[in-house]
PDB file as gemmi writes it, atoms N, CA and C in Angstrom:
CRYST1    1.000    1.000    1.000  90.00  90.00  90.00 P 1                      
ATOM      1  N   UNK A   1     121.256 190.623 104.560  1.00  0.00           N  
ATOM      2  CA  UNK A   1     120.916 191.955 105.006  1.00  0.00           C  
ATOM      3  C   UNK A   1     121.851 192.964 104.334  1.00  0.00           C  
ATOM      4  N   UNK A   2     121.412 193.975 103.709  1.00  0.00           N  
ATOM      5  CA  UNK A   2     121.795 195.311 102.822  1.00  0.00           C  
ATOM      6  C   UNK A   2     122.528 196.646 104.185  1.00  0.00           C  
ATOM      7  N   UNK A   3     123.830 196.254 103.863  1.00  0.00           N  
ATOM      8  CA  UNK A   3     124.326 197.511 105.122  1.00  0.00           C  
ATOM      9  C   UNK A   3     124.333 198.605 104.082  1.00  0.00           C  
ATOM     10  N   UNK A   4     123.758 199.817 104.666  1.00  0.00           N  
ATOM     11  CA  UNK A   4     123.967 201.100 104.766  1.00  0.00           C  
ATOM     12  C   UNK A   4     125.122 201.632 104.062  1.00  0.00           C  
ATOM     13  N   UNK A   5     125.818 202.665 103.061  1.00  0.00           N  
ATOM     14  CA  UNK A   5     126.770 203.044 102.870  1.00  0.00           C  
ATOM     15  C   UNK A   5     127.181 203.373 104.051  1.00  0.00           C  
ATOM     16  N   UNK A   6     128.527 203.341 104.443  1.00  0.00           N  
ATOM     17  CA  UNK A   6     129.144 204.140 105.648  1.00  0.00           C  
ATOM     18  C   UNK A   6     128.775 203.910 106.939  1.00  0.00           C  
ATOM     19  N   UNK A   7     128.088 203.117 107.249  1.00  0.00           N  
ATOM     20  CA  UNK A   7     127.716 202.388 108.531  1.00  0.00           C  
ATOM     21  C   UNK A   7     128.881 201.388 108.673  1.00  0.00           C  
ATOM     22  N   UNK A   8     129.212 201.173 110.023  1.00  0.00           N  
ATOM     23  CA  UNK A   8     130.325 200.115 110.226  1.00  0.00           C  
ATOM     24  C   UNK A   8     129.217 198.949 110.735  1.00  0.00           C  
ATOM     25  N   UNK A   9     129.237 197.749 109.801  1.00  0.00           N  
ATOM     26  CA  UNK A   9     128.854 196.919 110.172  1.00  0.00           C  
ATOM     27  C   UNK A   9     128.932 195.942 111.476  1.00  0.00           C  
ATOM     28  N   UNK A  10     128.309 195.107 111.434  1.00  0.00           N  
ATOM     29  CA  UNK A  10     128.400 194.111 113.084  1.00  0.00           C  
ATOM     30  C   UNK A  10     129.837 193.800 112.984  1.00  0.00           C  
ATOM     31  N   UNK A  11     130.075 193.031 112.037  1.00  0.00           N  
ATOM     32  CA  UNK A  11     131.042 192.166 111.543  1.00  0.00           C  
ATOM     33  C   UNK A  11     132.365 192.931 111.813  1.00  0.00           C  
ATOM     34  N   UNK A  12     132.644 194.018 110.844  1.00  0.00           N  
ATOM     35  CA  UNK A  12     133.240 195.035 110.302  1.00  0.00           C  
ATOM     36  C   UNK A  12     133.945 195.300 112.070  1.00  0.00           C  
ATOM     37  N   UNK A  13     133.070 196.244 113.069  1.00  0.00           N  
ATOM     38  CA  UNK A  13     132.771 196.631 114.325  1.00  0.00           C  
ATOM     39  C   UNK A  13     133.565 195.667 114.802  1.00  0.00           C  
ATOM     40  N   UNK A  14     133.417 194.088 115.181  1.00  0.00           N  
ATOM     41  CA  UNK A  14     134.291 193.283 115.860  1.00  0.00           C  
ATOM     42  C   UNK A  14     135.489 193.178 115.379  1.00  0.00           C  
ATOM     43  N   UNK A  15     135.702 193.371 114.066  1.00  0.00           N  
ATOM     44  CA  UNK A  15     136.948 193.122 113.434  1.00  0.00           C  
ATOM     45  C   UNK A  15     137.684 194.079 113.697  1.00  0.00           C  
ATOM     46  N   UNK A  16     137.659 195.279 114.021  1.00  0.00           N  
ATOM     47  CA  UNK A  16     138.361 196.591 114.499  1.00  0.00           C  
ATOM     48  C   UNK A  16     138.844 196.533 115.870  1.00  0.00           C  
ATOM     49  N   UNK A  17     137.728 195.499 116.639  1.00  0.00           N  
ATOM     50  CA  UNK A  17     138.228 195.684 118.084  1.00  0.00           C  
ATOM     51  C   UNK A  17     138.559 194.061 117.932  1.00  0.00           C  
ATOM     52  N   UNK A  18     138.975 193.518 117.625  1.00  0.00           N  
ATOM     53  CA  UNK A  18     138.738 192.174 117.753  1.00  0.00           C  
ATOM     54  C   UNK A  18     140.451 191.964 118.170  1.00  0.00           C  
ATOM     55  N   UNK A  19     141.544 192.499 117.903  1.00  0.00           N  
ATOM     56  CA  UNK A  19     143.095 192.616 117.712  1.00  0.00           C  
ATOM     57  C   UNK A  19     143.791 193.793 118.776  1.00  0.00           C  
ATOM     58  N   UNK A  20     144.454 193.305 119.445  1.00  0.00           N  
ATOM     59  CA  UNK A  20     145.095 194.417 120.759  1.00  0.00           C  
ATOM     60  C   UNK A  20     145.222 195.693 120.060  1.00  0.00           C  
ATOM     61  N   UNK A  21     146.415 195.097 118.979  1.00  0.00           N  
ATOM     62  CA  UNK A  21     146.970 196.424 118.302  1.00  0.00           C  
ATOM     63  C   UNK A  21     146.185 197.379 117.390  1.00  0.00           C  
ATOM     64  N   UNK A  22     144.951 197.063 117.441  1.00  0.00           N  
ATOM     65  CA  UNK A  22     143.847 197.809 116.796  1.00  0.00           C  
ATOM     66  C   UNK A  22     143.117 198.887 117.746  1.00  0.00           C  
ATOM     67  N   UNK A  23     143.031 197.646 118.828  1.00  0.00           N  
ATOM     68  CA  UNK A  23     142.707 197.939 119.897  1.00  0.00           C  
ATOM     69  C   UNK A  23     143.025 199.612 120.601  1.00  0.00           C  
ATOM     70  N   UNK A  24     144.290 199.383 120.496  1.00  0.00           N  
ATOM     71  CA  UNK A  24     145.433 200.282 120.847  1.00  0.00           C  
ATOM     72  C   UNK A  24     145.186 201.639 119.751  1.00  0.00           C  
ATOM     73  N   UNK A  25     145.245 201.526 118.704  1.00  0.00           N  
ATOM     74  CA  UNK A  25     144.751 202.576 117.582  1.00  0.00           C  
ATOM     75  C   UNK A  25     144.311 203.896 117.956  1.00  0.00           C  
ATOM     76  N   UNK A  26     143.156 202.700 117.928  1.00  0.00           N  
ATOM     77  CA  UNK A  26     141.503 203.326 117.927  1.00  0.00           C  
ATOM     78  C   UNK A  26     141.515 204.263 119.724  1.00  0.00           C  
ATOM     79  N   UNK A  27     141.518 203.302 120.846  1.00  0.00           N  
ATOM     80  CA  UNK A  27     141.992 204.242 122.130  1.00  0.00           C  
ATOM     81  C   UNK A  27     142.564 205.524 121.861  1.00  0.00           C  
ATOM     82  N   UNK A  28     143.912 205.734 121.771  1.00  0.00           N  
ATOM     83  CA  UNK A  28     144.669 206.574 121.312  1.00  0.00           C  
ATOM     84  C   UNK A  28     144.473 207.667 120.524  1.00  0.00           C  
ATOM     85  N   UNK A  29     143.422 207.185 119.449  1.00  0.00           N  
ATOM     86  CA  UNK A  29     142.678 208.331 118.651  1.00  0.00           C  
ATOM     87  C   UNK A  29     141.218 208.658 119.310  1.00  0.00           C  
ATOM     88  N   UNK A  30     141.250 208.624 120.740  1.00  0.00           N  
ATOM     89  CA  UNK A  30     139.776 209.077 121.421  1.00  0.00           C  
ATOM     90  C   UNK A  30     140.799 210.387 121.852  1.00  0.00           C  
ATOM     91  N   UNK A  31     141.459 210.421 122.366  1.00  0.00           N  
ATOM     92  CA  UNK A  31     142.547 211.723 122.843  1.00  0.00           C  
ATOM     93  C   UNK A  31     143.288 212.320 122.041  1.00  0.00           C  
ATOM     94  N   UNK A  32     143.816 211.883 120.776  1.00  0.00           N  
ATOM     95  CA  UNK A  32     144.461 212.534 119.791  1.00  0.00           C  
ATOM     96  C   UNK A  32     143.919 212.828 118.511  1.00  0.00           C  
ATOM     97  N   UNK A  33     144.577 214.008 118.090  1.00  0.00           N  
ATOM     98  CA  UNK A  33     143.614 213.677 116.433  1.00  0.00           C  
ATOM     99  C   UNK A  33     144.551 212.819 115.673  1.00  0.00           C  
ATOM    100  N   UNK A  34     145.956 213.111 115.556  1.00  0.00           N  
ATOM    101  CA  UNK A  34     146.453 211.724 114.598  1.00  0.00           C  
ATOM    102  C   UNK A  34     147.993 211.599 115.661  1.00  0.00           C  
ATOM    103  N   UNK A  35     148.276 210.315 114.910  1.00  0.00           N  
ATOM    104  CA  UNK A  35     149.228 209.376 115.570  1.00  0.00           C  
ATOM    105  C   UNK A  35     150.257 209.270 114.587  1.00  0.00           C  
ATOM    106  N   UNK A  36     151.387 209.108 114.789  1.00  0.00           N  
ATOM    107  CA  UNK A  36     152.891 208.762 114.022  1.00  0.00           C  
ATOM    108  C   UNK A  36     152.872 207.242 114.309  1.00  0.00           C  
ATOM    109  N   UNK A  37     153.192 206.775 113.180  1.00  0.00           N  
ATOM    110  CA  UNK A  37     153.009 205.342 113.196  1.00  0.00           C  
ATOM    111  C   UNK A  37     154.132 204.718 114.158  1.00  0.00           C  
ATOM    112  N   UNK A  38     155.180 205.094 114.200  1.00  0.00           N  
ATOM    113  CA  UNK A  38     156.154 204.665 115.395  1.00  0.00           C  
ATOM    114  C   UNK A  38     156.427 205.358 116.902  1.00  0.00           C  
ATOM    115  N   UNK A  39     154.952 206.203 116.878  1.00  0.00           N  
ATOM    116  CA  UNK A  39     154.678 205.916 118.136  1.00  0.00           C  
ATOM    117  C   UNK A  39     153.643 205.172 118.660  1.00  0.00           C  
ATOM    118  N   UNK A  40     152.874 203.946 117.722  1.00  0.00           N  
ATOM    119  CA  UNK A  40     151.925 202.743 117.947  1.00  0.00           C  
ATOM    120  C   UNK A  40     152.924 201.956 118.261  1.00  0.00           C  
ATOM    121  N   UNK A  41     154.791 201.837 118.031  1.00  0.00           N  
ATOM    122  CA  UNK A  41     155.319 200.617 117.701  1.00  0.00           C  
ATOM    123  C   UNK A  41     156.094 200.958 119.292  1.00  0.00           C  
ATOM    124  N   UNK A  42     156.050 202.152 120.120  1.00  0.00           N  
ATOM    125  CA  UNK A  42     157.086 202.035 121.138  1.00  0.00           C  
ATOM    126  C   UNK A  42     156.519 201.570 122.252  1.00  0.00           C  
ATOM    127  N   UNK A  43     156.935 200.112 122.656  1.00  0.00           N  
ATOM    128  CA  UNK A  43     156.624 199.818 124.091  1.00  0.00           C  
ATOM    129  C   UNK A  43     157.317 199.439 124.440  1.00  0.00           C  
ATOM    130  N   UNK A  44     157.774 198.747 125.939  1.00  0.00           N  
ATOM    131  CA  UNK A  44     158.851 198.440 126.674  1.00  0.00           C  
ATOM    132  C   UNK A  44     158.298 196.550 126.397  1.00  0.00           C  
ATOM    133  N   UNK A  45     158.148 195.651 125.463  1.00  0.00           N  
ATOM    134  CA  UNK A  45     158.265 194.547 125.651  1.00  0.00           C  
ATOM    135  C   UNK A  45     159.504 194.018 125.171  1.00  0.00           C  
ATOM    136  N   UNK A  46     159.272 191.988 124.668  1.00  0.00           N  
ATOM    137  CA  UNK A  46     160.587 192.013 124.094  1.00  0.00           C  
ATOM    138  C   UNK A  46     160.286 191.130 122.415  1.00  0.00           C  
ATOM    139  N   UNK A  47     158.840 192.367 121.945  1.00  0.00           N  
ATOM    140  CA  UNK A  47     158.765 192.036 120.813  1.00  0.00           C  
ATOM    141  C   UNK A  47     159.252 192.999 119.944  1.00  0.00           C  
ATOM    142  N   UNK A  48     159.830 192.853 118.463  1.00  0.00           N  
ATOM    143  CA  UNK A  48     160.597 194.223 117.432  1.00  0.00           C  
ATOM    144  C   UNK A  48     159.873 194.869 117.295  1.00  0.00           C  
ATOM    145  N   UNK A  49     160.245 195.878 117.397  1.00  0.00           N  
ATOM    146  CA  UNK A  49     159.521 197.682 116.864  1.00  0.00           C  
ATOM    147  C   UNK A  49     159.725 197.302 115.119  1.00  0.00           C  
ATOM    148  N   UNK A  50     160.899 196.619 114.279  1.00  0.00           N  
ATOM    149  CA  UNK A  50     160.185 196.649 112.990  1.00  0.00           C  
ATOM    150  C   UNK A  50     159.415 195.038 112.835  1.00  0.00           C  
ATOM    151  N   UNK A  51     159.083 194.099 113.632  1.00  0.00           N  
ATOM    152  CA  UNK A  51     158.412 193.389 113.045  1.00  0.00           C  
ATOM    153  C   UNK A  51     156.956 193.794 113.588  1.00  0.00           C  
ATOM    154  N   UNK A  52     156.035 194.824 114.107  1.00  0.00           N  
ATOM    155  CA  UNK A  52     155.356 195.352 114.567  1.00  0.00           C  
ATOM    156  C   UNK A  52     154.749 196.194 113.438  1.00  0.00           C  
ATOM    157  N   UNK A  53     155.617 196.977 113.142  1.00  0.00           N  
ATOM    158  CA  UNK A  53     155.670 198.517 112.462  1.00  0.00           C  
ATOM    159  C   UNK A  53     155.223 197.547 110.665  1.00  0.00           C  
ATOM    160  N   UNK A  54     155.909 195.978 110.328  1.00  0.00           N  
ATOM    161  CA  UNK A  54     155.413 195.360 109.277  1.00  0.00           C  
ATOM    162  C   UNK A  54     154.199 194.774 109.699  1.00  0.00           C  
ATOM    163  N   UNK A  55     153.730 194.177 110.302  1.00  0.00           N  
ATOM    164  CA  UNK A  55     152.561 194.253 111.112  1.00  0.00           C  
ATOM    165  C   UNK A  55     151.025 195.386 110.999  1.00  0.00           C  
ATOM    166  N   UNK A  56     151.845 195.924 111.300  1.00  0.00           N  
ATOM    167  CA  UNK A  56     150.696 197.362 111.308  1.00  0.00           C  
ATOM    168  C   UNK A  56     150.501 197.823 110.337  1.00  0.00           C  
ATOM    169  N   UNK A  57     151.147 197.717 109.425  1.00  0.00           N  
ATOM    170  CA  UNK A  57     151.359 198.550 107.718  1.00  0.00           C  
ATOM    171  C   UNK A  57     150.669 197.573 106.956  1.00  0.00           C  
ATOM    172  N   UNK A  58     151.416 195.756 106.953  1.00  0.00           N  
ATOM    173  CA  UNK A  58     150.326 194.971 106.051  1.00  0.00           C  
ATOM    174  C   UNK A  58     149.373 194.612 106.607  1.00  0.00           C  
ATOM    175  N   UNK A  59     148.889 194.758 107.690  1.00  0.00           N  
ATOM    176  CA  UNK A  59     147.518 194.409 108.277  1.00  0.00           C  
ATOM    177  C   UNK A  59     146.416 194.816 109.268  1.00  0.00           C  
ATOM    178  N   UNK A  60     147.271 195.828 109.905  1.00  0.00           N  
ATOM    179  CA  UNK A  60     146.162 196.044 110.337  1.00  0.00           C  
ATOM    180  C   UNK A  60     145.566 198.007 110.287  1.00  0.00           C  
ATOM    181  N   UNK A  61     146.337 198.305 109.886  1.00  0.00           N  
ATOM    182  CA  UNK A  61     146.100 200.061 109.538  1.00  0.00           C  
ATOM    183  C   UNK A  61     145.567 199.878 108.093  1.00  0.00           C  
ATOM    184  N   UNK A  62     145.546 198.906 107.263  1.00  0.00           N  
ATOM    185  CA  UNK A  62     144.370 198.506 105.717  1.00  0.00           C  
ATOM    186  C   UNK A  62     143.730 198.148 106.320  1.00  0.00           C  
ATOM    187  N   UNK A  63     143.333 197.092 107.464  1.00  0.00           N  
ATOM    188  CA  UNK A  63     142.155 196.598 107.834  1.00  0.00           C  
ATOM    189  C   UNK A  63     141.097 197.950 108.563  1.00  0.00           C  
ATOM    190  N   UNK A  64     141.858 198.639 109.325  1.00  0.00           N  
ATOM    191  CA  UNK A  64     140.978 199.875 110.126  1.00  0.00           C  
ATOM    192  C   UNK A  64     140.518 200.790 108.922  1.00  0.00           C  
ATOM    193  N   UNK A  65     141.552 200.986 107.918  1.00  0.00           N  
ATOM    194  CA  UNK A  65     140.996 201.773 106.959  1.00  0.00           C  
ATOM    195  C   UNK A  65     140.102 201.497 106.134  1.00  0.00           C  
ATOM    196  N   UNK A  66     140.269 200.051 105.772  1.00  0.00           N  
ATOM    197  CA  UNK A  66     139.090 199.057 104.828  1.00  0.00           C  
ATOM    198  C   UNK A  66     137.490 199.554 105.506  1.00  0.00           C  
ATOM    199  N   UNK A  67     137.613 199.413 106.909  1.00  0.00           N  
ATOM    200  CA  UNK A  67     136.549 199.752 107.732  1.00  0.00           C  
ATOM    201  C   UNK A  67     135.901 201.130 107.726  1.00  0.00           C  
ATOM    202  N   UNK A  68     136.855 202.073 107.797  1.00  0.00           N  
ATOM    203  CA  UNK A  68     136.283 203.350 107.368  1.00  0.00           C  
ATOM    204  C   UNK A  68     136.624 204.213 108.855  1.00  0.00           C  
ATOM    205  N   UNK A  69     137.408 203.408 109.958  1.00  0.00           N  
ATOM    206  CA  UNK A  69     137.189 204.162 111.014  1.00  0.00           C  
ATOM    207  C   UNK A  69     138.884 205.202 111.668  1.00  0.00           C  
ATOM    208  N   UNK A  70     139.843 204.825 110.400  1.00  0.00           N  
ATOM    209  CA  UNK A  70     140.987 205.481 110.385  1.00  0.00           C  
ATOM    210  C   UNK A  70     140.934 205.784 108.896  1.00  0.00           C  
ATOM    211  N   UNK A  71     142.057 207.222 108.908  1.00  0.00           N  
ATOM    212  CA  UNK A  71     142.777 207.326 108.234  1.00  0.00           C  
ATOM    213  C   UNK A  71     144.331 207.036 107.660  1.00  0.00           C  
ATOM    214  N   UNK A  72     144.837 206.977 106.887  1.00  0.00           N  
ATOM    215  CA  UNK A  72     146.271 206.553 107.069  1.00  0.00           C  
ATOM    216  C   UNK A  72     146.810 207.083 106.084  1.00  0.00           C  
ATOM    217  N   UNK A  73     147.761 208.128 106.330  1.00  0.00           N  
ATOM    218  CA  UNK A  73     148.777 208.725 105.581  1.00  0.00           C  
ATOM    219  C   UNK A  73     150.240 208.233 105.379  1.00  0.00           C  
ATOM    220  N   UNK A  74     150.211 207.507 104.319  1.00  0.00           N  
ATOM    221  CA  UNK A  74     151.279 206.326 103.995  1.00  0.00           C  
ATOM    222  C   UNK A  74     152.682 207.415 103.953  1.00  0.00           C  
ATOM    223  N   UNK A  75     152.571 208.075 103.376  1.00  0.00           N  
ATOM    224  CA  UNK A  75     153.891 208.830 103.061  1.00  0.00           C  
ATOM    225  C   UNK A  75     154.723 210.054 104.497  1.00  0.00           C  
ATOM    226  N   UNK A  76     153.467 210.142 105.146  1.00  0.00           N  
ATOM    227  CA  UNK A  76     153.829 210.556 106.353  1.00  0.00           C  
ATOM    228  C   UNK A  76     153.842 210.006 107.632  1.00  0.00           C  
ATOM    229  N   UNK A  77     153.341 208.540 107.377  1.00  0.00           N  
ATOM    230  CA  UNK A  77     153.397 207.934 108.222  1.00  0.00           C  
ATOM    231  C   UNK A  77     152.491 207.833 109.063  1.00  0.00           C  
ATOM    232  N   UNK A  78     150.956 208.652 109.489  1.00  0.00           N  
ATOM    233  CA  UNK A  78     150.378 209.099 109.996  1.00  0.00           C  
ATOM    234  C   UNK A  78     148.809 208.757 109.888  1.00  0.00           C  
ATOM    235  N   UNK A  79     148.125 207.915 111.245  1.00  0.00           N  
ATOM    236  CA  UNK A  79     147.048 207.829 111.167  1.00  0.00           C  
ATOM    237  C   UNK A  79     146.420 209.451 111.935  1.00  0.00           C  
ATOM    238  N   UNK A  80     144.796 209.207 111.065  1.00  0.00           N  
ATOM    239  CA  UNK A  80     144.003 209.922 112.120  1.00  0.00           C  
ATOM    240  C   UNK A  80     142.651 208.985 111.769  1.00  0.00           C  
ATOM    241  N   UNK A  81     141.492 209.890 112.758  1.00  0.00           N  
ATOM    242  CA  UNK A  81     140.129 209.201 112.960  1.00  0.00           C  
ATOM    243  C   UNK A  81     139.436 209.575 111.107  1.00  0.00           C  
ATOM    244  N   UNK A  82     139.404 208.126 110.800  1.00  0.00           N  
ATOM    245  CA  UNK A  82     138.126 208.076 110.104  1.00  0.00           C  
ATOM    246  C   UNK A  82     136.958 208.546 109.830  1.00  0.00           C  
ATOM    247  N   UNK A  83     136.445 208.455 108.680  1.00  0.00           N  
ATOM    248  CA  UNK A  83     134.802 209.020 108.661  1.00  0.00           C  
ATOM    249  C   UNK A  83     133.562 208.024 109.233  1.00  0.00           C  
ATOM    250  N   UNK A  84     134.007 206.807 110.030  1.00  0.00           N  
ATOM    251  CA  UNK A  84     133.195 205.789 110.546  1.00  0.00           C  
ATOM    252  C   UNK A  84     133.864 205.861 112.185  1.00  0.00           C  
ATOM    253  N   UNK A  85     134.433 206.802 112.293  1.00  0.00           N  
ATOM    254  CA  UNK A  85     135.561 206.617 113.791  1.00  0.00           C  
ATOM    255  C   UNK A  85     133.949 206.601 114.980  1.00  0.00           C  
ATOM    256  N   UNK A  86     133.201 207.647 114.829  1.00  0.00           N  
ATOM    257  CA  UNK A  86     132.454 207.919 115.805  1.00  0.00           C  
ATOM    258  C   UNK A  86     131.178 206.927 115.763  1.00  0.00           C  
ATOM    259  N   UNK A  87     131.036 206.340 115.056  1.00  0.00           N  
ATOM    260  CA  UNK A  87     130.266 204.824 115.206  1.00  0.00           C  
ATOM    261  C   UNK A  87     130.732 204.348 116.404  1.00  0.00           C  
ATOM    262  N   UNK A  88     132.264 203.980 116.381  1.00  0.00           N  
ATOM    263  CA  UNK A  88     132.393 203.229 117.442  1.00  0.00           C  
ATOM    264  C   UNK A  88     133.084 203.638 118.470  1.00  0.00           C  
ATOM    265  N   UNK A  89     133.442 204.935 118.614  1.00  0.00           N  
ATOM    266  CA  UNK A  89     133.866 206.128 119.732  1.00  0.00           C  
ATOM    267  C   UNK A  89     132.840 205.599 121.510  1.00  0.00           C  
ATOM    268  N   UNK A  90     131.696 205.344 120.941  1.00  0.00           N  
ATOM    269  CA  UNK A  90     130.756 204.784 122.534  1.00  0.00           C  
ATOM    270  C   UNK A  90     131.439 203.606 123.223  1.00  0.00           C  
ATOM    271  N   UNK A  91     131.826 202.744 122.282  1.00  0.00           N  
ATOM    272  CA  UNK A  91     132.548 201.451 122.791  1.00  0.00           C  
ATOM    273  C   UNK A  91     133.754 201.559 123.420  1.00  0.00           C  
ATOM    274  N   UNK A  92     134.824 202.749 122.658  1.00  0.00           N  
ATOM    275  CA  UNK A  92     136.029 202.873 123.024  1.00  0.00           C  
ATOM    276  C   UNK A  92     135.540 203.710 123.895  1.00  0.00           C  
ATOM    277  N   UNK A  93     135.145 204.165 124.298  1.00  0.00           N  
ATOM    278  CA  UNK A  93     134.782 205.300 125.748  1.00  0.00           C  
ATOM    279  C   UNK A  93     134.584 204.507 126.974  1.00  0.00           C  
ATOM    280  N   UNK A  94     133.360 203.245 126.744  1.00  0.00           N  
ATOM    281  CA  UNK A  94     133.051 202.356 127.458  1.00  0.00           C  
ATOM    282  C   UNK A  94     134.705 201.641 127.969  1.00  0.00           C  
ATOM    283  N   UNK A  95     135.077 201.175 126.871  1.00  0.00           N  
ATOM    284  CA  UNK A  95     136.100 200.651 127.452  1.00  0.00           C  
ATOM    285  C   UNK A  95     137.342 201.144 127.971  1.00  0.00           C  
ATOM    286  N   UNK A  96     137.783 202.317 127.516  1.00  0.00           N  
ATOM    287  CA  UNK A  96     138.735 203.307 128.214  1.00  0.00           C  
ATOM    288  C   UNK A  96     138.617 203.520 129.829  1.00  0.00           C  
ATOM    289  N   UNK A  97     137.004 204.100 130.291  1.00  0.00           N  
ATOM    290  CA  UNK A  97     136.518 204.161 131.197  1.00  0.00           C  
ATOM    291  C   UNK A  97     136.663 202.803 131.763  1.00  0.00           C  
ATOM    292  N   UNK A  98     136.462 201.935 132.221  1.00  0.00           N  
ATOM    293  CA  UNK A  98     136.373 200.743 132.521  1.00  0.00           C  
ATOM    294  C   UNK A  98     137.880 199.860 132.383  1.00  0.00           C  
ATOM    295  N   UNK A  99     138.846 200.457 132.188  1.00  0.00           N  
ATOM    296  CA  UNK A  99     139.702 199.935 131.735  1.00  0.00           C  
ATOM    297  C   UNK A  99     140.950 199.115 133.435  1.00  0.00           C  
ATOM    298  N   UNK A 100     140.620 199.566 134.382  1.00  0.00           N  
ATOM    299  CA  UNK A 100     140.137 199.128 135.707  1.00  0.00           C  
ATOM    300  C   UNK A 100     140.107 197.491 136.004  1.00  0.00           C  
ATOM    301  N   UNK A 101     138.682 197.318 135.298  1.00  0.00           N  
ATOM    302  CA  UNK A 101     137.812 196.013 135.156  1.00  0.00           C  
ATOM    303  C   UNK A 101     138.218 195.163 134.195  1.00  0.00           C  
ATOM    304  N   UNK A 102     138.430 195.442 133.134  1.00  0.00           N  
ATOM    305  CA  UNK A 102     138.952 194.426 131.748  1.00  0.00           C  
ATOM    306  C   UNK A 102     140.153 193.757 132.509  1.00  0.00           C  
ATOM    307  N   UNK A 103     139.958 192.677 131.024  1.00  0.00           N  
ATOM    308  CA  UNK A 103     141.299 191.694 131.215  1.00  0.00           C  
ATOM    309  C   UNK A 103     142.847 192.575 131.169  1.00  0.00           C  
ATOM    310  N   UNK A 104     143.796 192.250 131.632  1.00  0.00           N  
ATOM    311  CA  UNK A 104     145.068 192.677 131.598  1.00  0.00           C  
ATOM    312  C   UNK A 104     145.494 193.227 130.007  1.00  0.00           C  
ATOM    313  N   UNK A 105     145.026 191.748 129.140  1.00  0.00           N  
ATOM    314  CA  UNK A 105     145.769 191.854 127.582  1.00  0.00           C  
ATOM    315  C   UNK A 105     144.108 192.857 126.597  1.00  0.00           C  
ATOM    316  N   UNK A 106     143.727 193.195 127.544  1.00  0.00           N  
ATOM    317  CA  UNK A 106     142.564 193.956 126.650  1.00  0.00           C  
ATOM    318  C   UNK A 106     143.416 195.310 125.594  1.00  0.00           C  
ATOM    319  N   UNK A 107     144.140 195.506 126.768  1.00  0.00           N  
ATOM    320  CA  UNK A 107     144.971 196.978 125.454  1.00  0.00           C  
ATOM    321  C   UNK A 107     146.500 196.424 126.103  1.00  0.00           C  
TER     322      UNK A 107                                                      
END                                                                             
């Protein structure tokens, strides 16, 4: 099957939500227009803020961008929403809303 330029595919779609810390992203950019990358990395656990912050840089802020549904400003450090963001804006709404009901490790 022939996807669409600029359509986020099935595939594509799970792979964005498929990872907490993606997870986490994408939420975050339903309320903001862009994000400082080390404020994706501050939480109170007892995993590193830089093995996170390498994390997010080789894998998964190329993977959201590969997708089309972030932006990422390497030199400033700085995501915002993509030109594919509002494809999947219904899902993250769904699940924001609902966030209640989900599993604990959902975000």
């Amino acid at each position: 099957m022939n996807r669409q330029p600029g359509l986020v595919g099935s595939d594509d779609f799970f792979r964005a939500l498929g990872n907490v810390e993606r997870r986490r992203i994408l939420v975050a950019l339903l309320t903001q227009e862009s994000i400082q990358v080390p404020e994706l990395t501050a939480r109170d656990d007892s995993s590193s803020e830089q093995a996170r912050i390498v994390e997010l840089y080789h894998h998964h802020l190329p993977k959201l961008v590969n997708i089309g549904v972030i932006e990422w400003d390497i030199q400033n450090w700085e995501v915002r929403r993509g030109s594919s963001f509002d494809q999947i804006r219904p899902t993250l709404d769904l699940l924001a809303t609902n966030d209640s009901v989900l599993p604990g490790d959902w975000l």
